[in-house]
N, C-alpha and C positions, 0 to 999 in steps of 0.2 A: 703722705697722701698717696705720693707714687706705690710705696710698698705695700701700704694696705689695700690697693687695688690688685696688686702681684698675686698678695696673701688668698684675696678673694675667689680671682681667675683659679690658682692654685686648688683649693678648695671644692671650687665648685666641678672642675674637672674630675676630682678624684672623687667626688658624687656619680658623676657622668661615668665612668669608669667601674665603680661599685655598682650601680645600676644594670651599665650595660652586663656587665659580669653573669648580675642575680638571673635576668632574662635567659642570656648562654644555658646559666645552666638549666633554671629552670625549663628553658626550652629542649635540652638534651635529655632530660629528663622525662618529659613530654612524649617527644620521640621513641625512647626505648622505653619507656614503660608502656607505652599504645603496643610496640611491636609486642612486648612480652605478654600482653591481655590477650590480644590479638592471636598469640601463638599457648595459648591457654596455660601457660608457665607460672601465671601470680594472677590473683585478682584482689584488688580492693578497690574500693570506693575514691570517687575522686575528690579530693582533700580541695579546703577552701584556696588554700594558695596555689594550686594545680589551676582549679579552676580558675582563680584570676588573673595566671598566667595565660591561661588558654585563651579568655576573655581579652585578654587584651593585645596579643597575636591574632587572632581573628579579626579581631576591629582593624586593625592594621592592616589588613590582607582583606577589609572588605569587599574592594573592588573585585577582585578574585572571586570571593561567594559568590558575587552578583550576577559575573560576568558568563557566557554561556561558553561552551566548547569550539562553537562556532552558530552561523546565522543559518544553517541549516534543519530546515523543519521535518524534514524526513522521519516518519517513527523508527524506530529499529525495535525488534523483539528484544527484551532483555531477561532470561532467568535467572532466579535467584534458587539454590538447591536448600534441601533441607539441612541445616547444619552450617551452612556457610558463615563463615566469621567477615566480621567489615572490612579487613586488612584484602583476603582474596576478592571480596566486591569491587573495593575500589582500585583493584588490580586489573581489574577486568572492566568497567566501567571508561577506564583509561587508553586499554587497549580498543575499544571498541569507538573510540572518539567522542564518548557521550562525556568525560569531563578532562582538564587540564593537568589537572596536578590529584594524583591517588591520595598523596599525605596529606594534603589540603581536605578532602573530601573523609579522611579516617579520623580527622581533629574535630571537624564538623561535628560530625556523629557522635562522637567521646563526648562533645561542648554540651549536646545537646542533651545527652545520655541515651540516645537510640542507638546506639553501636550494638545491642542486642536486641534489637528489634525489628529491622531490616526482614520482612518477613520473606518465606519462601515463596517463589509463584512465575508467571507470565508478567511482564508487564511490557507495555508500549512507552519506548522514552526519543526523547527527542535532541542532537547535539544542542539545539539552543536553547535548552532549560536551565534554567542558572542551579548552583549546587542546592542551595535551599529546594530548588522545588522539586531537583531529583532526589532528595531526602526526604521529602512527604511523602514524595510517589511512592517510596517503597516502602512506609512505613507504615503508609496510610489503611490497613488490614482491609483491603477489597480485593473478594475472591480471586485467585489463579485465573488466565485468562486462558480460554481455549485459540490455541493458533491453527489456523484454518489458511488455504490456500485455493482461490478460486479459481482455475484454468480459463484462459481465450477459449472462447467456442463454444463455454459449455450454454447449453440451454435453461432455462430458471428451473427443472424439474430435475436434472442432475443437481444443481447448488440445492436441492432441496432435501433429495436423498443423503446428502454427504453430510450436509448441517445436522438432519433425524442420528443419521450413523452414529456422530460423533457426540452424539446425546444435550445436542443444545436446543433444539425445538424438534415439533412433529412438523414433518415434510407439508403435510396437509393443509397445517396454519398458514406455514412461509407462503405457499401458494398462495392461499386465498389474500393473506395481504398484499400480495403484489398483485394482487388483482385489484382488490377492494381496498385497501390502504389513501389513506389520503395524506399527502406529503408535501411541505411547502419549500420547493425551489423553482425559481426563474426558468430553470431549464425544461421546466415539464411544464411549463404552459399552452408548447407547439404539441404537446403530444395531444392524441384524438381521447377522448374520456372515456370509450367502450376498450382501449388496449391498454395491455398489461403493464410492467413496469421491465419486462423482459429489451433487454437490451443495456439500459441503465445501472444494474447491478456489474458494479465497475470490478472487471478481475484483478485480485490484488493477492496480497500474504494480511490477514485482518488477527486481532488478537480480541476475541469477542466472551466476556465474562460469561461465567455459567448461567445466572440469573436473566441473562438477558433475553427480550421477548422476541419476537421476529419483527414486530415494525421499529425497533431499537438496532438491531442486524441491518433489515433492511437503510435505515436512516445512517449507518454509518458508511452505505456504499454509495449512497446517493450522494453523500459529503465527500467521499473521495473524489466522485466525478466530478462535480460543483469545483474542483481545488484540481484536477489535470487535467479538465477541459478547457484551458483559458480563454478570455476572454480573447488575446488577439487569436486565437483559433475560433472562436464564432463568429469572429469580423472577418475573417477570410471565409468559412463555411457560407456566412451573407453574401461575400461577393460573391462567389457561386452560385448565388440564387438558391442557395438550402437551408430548408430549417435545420434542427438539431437533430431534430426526429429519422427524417429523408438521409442527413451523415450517416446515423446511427442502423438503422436500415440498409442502407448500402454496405458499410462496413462490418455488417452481420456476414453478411454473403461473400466479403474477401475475405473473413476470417475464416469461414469454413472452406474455403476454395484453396487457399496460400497453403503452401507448406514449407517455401525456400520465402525469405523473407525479401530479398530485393524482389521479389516478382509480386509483392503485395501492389505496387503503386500500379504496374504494367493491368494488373486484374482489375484495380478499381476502374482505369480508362476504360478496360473492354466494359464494364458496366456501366459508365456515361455513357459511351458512347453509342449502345443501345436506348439505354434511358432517350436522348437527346432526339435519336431516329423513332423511337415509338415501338421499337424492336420488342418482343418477349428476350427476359433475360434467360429464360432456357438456364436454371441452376437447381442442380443435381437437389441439393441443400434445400432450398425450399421445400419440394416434394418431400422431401426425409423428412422435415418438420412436421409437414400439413399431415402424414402419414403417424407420426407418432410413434408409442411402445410400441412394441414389437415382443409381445406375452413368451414366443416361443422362442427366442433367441435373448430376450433379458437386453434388448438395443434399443436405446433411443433415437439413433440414428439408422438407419436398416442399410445395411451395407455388404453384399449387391443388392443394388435395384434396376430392372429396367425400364426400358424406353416407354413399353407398356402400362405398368406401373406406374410411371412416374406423368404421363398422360392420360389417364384414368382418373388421378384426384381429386375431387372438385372441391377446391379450397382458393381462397382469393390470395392464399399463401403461395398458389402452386404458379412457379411464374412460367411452369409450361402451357397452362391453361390463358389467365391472365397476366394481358400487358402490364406496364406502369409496374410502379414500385410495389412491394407486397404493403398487408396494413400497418409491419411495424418489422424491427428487427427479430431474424428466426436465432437469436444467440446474443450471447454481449461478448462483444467483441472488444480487443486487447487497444492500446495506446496506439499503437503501430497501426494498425487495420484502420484508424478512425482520423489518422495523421496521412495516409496512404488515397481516402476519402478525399480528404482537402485539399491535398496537395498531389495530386494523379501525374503520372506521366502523360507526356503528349504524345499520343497515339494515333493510327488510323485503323487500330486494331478492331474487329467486329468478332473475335472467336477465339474460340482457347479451348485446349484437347489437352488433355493428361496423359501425359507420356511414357508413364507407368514408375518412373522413380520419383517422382514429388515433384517434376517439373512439368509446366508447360509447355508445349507450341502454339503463337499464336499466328493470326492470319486475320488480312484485310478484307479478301473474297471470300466466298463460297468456297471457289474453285478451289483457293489455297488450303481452306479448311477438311475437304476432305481429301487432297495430299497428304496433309498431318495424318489424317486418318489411316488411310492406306501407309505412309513410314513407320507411325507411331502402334496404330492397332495392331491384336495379338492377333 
């Protein structure tokens, strides 16, 4: 009895052992035969036992397919060139942090039989996608996506011009949607219903299909903002006593004002701090706005303007005319500019002078303010 349990154990090990063997090899197998497709050296079809080798190392490694690169949602641009083979994909895929294991991701593809079909293009992916679904993504034949970068500051008639340029809409529509557009998020409830959607068109790096329409454009910026405006940033803007609107607004005007970045919070204060006294905010930037194209110089912003000029405008924009905030933001301004809003320096500042290299001088009085002037002016 003893021995024919010896006999048995014996036996079955050398099963377990024959097994393991066939896996080895067929798994070395696996590996250099992908690298040699991969490297356009042999091509054949994947044979049933390949495949249920394959099959049955993937099943075992499922948690891996499942699992994402990390919990990080960030899109990242990823291209894919024409000609590329799956081996340099998932070389590059790997390096970029979007998945863990390249050989893992090259088996996938083989398992699947899309290893030739990963097509060429733009696409938006994301570290927390598991492998499966960064394997649809790319295989899934939607258009190349045009990647677009929209600048801090810019006004919605530059993002309009840039979007016509690069041949994804007429500047003409974009506008009028962000006019007339009707769009459902929480955040634009405070906004007033006669203002545009200027302000809101979040500056970002966006990857936007050819096909798409402008309130499709526009609705993926309005999602951006929905998703980096957070929620505990609106409960701080609250305790401020500010809608979303009035943030967004103000930090139109530290964006165009800022150009050294630690002095963004110091410029927001100067602009409470008027706000609070009932002051005119006296900003250059306003006026520019309320003024508009500028036919003979090709400027959206007219740059010199003077004092003249800039008190002449009669626009409820122009905050040398009128007190109080303008009717909405003259720009959409950057994370920082609107972080700088919420979160101001404490100040007793009332003035701020350009000092001709991107910095300020500020000042509490009058008196100090036109020291700066006299230091600082040419």
């Amino acid at each position: 009895m003893k021995r024919g349990l010896i006999l048995y154990l014996v036996a079955l090990l050398a099963i377990l052992i024959l097994l393991g063997g066939a896996i080895l090899v067929g798994w070395r197998y696996l590996l250099y035969a992908g690298e040699a497709r991969d490297s356009n050296t042999i091509s054949v079809d994947m044979s049933s036992l390949e495949r249920s080798l394959l099959g049955f190392y993937l099943g075992f490694r499922q948690g891996e397919v499942e699992s994402p690169a990390s919990d990080d949602s960030t899109a990242l641009l990823f291209t894919i060139t024409p000609g590329e083979t799956a081996a340099t994909i998932a070389t590059r895929l790997e390096r970029a942090g979007l998945i863990r294991d390249a050989r893992l991701f090259r088996l996938l593809v083989r398992y699947r039989g899309v290893d030739g079909q990963l097509e060429a293009g733009d696409y938006q992916l994301r570290p927390n996608m598991g492998l499966e679904e960064i394997v649809n993504a790319l295989q899934s034949g939607r258009p190349s996506e045009v990647a677009i970068t929209i600048p801090e500051g810019w006004r919605t008639e530059e993002v309009a011009e840039m979007l016509e340029g690069r041949g994804l809409v007429k500047a003409e529509e974009f506008l009028r949607t962000v006019r007339e557009g009707e769009f459902v998020y929480d955040f634009l409830s405070e906004r007033p219903k006669e203002i545009s959607l200027e302000g809101y068109l979040f500056p970002d790096t966006y990857g936007i299909p050819p096909d798409f329409e402008a309130a499709q454009i526009i609705d993926m910026m309005l999602a951006n903002f929905a998703r980096l405006f957070t929620p505990e940033m609106r409960q701080e803007a609250a305790g401020r006593g500010m809608s979303i609107h009035e943030v967004l607004t103000v930090a139109s005007l530290v964006e165009r004002e800022a150009r050294i970045p630690e002095e963004r919070p110091i410029i927001s204060s100067v602009y409470l701090n008027r706000l609070e006294a009932g002051w005119l905010f006296e900003s250059d930037a306003t006026a520019q706005y309320a003024l508009g194209y500028q036919e003979g110089t090709g400027q959206w912003w007219k740059s010199p303007i003077s004092l003249e000029e800039m008190t002449e405008i009669d626009s409820p924009y122009n905050t040398y005319l009128y007190p109080e905030l303008p009717p909405g933001p003259i720009c959409n301004p950057g994370l920082a500019s609107i972080q700088a809003v919420i979160n101001p320096a404490e100040t007793n500042y009332m003035f701020l002078y350009h000092k001709g290299d991107g910095s300020h001088a500020f000042a509490e009085s009058y008196e100090e303010h036109l020291e700066n002037q006299r230091r600082y002016g040419e």
